[in-house]
C-alpha positions in Angstrom: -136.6 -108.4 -36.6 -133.3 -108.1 -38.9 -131.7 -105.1 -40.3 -133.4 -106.3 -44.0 -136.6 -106.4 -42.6 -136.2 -103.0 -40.8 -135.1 -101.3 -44.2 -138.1 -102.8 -46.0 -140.5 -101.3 -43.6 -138.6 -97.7 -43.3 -139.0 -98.5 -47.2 -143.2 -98.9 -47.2 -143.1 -96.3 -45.1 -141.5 -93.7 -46.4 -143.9 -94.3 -49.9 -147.1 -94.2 -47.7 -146.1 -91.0 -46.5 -144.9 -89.8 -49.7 -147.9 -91.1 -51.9 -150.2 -89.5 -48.8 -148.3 -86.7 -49.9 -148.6 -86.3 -53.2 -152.2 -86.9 -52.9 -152.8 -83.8 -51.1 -151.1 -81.9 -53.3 -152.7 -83.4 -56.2 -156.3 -82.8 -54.7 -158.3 -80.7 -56.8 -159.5 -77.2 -55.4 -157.5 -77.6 -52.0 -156.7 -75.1 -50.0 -152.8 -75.2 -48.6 -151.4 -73.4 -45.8 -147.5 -73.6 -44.4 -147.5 -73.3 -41.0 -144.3 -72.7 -39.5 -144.0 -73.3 -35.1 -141.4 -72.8 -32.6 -140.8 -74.7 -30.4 -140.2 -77.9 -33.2 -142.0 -80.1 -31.4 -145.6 -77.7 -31.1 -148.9 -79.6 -32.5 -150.9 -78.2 -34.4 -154.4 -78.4 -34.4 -157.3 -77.5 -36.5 -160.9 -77.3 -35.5 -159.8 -78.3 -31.8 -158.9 -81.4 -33.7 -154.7 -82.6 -33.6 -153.8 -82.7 -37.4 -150.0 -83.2 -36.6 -146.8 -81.8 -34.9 -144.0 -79.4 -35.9 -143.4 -77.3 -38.6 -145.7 -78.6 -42.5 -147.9 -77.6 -45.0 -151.3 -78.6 -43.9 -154.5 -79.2 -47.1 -157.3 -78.6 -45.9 -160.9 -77.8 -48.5 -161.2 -74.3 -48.7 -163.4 -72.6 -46.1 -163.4 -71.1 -42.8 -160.8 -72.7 -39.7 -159.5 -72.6 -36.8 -155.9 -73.3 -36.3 -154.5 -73.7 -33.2 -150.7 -74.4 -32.1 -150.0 -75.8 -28.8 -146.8 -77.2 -26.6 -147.3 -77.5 -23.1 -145.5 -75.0 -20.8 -146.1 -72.7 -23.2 -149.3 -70.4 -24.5 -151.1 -71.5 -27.3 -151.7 -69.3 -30.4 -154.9 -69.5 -32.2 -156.3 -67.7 -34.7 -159.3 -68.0 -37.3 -158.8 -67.7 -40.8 -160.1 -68.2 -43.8 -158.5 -70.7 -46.1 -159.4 -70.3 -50.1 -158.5 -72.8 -52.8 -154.5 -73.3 -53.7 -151.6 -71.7 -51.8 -152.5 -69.3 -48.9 -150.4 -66.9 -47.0 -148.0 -68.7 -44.3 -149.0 -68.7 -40.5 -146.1 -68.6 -38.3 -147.0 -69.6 -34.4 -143.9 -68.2 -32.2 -145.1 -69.4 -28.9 -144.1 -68.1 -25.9 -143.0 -69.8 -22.7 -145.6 -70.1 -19.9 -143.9 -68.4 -16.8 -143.3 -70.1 -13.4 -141.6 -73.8 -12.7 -143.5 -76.4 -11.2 -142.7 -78.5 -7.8 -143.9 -82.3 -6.6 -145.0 -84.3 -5.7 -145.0 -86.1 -8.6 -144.7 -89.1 -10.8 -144.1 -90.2 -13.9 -146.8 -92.0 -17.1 -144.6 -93.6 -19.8 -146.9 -94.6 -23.0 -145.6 -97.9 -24.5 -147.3 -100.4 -27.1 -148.3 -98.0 -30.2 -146.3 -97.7 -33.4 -147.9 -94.1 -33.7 -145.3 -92.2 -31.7 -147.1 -88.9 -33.2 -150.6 -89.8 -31.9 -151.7 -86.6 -29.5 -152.1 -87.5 -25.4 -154.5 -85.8 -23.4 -155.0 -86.0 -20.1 -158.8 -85.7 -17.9 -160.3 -84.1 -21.0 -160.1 -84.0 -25.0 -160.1 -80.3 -26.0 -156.6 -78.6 -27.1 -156.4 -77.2 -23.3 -156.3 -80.6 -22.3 -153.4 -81.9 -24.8 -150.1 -82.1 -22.9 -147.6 -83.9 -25.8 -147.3 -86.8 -28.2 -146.2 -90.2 -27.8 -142.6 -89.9 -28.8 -141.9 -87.4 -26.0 -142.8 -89.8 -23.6 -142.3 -93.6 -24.6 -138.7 -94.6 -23.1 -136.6 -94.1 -19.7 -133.4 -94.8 -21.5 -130.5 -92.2 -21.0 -131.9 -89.6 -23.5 -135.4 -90.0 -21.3 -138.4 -88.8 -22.6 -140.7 -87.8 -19.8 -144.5 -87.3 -19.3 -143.8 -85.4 -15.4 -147.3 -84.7 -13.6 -149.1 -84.9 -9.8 -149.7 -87.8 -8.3 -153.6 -88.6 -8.3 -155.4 -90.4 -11.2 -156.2 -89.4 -14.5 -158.2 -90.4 -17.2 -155.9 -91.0 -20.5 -156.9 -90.3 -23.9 -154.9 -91.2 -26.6 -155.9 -89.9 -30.6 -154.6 -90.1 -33.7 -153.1 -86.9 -36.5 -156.2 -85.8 -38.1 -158.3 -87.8 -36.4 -161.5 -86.3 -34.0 -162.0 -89.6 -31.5 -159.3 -90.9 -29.3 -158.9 -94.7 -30.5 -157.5 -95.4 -26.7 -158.3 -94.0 -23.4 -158.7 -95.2 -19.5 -158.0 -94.4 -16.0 -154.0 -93.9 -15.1 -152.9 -93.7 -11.4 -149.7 -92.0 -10.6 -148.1 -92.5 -7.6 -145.5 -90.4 -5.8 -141.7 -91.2 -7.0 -143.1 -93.8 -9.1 -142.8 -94.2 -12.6 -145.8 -96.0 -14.0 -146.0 -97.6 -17.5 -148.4 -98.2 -19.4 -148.9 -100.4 -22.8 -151.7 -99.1 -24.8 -151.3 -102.0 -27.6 -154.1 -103.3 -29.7 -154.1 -106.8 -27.7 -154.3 -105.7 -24.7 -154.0 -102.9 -21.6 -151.6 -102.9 -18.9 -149.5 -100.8 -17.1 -146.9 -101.9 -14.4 -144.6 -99.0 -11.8 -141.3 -99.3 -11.2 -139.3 -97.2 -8.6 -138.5 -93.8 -10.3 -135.3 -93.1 -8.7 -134.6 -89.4 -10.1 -137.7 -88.0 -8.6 -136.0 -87.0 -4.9 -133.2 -85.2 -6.7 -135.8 -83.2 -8.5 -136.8 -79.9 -6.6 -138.6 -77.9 -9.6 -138.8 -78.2 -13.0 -139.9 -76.1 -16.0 -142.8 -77.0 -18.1 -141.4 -77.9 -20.9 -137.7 -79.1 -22.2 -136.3 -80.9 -24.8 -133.2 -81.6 -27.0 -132.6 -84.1 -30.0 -133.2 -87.2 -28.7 -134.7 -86.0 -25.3 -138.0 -84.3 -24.2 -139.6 -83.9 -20.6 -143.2 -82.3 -20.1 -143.9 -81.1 -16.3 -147.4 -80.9 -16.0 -148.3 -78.5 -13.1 -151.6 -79.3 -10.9 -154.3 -77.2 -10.9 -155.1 -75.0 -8.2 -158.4 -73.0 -7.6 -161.4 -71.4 -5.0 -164.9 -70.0 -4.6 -165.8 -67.4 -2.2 -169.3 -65.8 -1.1 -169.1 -62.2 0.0 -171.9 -63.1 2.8 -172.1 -66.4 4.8 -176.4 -65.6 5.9 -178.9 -63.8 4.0 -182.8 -62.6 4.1 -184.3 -64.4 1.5 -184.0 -61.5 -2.0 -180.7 -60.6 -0.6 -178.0 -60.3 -3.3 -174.9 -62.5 -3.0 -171.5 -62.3 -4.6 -170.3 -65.5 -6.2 -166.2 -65.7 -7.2 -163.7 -67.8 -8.4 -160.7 -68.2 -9.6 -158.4 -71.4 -11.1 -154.8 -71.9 -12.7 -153.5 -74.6 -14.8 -157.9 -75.6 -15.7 -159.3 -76.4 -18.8 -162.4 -75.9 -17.2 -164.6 -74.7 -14.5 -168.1 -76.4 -12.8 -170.2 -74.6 -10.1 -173.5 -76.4 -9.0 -175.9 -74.3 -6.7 -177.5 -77.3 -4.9 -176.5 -79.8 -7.9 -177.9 -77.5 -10.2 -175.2 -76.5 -12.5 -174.8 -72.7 -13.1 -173.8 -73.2 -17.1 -170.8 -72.7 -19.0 -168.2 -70.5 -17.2 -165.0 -68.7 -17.6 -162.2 -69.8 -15.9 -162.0 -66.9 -13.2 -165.3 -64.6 -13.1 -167.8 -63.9 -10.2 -172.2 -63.7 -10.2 -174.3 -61.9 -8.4 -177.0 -64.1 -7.0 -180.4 -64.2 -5.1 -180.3 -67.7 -3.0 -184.0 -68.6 -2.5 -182.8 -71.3 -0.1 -179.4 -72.2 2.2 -177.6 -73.0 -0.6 -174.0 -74.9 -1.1 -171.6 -73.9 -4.7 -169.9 -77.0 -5.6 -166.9 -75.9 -7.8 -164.8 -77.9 -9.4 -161.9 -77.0 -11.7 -159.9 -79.3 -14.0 -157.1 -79.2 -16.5 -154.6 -81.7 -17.5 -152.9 -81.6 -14.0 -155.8 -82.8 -12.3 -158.9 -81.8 -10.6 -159.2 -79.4 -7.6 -162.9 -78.9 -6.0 -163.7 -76.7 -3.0 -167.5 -75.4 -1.9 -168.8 -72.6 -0.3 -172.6 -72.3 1.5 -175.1 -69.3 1.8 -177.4 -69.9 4.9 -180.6 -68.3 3.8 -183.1 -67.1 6.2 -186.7 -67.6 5.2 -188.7 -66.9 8.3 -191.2 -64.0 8.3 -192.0 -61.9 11.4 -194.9 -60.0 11.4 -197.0 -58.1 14.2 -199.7 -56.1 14.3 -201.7 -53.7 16.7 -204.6 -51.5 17.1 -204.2 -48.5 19.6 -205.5 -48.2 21.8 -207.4 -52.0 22.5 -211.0 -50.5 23.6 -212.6 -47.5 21.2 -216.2 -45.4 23.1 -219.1 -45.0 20.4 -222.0 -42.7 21.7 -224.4 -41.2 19.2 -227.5 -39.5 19.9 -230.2 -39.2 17.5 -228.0 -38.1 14.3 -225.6 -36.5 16.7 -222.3 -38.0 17.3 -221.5 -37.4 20.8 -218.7 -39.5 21.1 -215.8 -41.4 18.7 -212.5 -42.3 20.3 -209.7 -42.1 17.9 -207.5 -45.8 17.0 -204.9 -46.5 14.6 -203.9 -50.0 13.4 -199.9 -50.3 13.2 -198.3 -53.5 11.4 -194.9 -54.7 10.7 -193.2 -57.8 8.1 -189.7 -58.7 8.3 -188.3 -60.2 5.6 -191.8 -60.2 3.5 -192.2 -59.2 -0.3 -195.9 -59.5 -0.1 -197.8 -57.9 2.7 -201.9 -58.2 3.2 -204.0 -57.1 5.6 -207.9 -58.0 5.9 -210.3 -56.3 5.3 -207.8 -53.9 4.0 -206.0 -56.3 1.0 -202.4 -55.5 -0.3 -200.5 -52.7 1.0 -197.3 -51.5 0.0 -194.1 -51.8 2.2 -193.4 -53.7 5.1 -194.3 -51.5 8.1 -197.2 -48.8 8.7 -199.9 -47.3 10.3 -203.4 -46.5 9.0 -205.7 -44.5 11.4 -209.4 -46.5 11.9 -212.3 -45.3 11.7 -215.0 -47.5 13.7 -218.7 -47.2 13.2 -220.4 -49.9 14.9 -222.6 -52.2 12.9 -225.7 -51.8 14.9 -227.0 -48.5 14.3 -230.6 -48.7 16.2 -231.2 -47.2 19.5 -229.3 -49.2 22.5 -225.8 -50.2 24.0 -223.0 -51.1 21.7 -220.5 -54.0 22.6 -218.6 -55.1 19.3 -215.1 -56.1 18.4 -213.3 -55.7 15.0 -210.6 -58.5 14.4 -207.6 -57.6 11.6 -205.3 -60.2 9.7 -201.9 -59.4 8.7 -200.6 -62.4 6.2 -196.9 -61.8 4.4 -194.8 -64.0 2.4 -191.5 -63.8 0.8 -190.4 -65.4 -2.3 -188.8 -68.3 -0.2 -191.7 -69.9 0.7 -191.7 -68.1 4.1 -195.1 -66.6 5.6 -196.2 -65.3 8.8 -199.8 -64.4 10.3 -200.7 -62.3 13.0 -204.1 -61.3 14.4 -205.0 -58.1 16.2 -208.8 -56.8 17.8 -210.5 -53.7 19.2 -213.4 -53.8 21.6 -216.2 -51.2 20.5 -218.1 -50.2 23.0 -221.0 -47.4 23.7 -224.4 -46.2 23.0 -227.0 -44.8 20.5 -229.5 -43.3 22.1 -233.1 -41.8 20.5 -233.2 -38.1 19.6 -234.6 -36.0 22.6 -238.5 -34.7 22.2 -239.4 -31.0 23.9 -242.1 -31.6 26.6 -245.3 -28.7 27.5 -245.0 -26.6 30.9 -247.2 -27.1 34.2 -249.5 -24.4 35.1 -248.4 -22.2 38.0 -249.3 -23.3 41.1 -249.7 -21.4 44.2 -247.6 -21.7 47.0 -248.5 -24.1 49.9 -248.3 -22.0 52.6 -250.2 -18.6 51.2 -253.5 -18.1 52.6 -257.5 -17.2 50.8 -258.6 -14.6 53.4 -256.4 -12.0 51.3 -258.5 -12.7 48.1 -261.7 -13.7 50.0 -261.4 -9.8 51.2 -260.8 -8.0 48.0 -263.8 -9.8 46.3 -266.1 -8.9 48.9 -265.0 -5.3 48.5 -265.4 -5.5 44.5 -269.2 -6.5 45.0 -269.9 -4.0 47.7 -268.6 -1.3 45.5 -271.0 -2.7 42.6 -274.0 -2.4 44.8 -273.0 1.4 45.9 -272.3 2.6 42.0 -275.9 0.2 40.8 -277.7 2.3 43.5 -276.7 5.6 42.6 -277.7 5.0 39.1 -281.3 4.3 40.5 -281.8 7.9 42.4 -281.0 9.4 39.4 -283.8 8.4 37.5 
């Protein structure tokens, strides 16, 4: 291309961004807004959405926003605001540097093959904490280099364009150690090549951001993050505590099992209840890659139960409605690591150890000997899925007998061994003393 035909297209150029221009301005109702950013080459975004870089006067339709500047190595500014039709007051974004330098490994992406040198790059995701510069501050290695710095491992590229809410190019970018790797993101075609990148072994540590007139070089740092559990084992109900923490992420993913856990902040911690040995898959990324880590809860499901009746053998004895005899029993149970505790005949009881004391009345109640045995059923269960049964039995034994009846007494009975001549005597004397008074009575007359 000759000098002629360069100046004609600076020419078209400079009209279709003049008559762009003037048609904002010139749009009826529109709300305008100057925002003014340090450093020059911040974005600026609105709605999460790149609308262009460095300092301009943005028209927008009035209504409610969200404008957001960004430069990596530094922190972002964002603020709602609502935008009303014609001129509204300035915003001024004064970002501040993020602290800390960053060391390698590391390698370099250069972007080549797009005439948009303002088009926004993000790298492993497409939300603002994602974007990490535009073309133009990383499209040559000539000797006012303009540098895209980050850790070697593969990241998927997205590439979109000012004011635009879709990347028009994106794919899968492997960066290797001391390599520079370069990649042409034309309309015809995608390729990338590496070549030897000869600076990187001079280079100990860099700051995130850095850049001049005609030079600009963007260290991305890698992410770093963990999750901990504040207990390895559990009973099943048992309460866990679930933390983590990440740098340099965009975003956070914990999976209990696979399940996800749902949106989360970058750093935070959960109190839990496992219902089974459980494994928390985290994984934390951000434009400097992806870190992911895991930590396990062993969960222990198993019930223990036991139960007894003291002692084994109870005595029964009644007599008539009397109740001679009733040895005292008392059932005793326990339930490790139960919820839910049932004991038959009983049904639910509360807690997971006890006694009752037992009452036994044999279920024969007519007249004769009494051998029965009771049997008892403890079943418990935890919200696991853990149960347990035990059995215990007590041998009843005894008697009713029939109420007692009073019997009449024997006459007297003489001795064996007294003898009649006593009584023989005296009854001979009665009549001969009846004869002597009858006779008397006879004179008399």
């Amino acid at each position: 291309m000759n000098f002629i035909q360069v100046r004609r297209l600076f020419a078209v150029a400079i009209f279709l961004i003049t008559a762009v221009g003037f048609s904002f301005a010139q749009q009826p109702g529109a709300a305008k807004v100057r925002v003014e950013v340090s450093p020059e080459e911040a974005y600026i975004f609105v709605n999460g959405h790149p609308y262009n870089h460095r300092s301009q006067t943005i028209s927008l339709a009035p209504g409610d926003y969200t404008i957001g500047v960004y430069n990596y190595g530094f922190v972002p500014q964002v603020q709602k605001i609502t935008l009303n039709a014609g001129e509204n007051p300035m915003i001024q974004a004064q970002l501040k540097p993020a602290m800390g330098m960053v060391a390698g490994p590391w390698g370099r992406i250069q972007i080549e093959g797009n005439p948009d040198d303002t088009a926004a790059v993000f790298l492993n995701g497409t939300t603002p904490e994602y974007f990490v510069g535009h073309i133009d501050e990383m499209n040559h290695a000539i000797w006012a280099a303009q540098q895209l710095i980050v850790p070697v491992g593969t990241y998927e590229m997205f590439i979109v364009h000012p004011r635009e809410t879709t990347p028009f190019w994106s794919g899968k970018v492997e960066v290797r150690a001391n390599e520079r790797v370069i990649v042409n993101i034309s309309k015809d075609a995608s390729t990338w090549k590496y070549e030897l990148w000869r600076d990187a072994t001079d280079i100990k540590e860099r700051k995130r951001f850095d850049a001049s007139t005609a030079t600009a070089t963007i260290v991305v740092a890698p992410v770093r993050g963990n999750i901990t559990v504040d207990k390895k084992q559990v009973n099943c109900g048992e309460p866990v505590r679930l933390a983590w923490t990440s740098a340099e992420a965009g975003d956070v993913f914990i999976t209990a099992n696979h399940r996800p856990l749902g949106r989360l902040p970058l750093s935070g911690d959960q109190m839990l209840q496992p219902k089974e040995t459980t494994t928390y898959d985290f994984r934390a990324v951000g434009p400097g890659g992806t870190i992911t880590t895991s930590a396990t809860v062993d969960v222990n499901k198993t019930v223990q139960t036991s139960l007894l009746v003291l002692p084994a053998e109870v005595r029964f004895h009644k007599v008539g409605d009397e109740l001679a005899t009733l040895d005292p029993s008392t059932l005793k149970w326990t339930a490790a690591n139960a919820d839910a505790v049932h004991i038959a005949p009983f049904g639910l009881v509360t807690g997971t150890e006890g006694s009752e004391p037992l009452t036994l009345v044999p279920a024969q109640m007519t007249p004769g000997p009494i051998d029965e045995m009771r049997m008892y059923t403890i079943t418990a269960t935890n919200a696991c899925g853990g149960t347990d049964t035990s059995t215990a039995s007590v041998h009843l034994t005894g008697a009713i007998e029939p109420a007692q009846v009073a019997k009449a007494e024997p006459p007297a009975q003489l001795p064996q061994t007294a003898s009649l001549l006593p009584l023989l005597a005296l009854l001979g004397f009665s009549s001969a003393a009846y004869g002597f008074v009858l006779r008397g009575m006879r004179k008399g007359r």
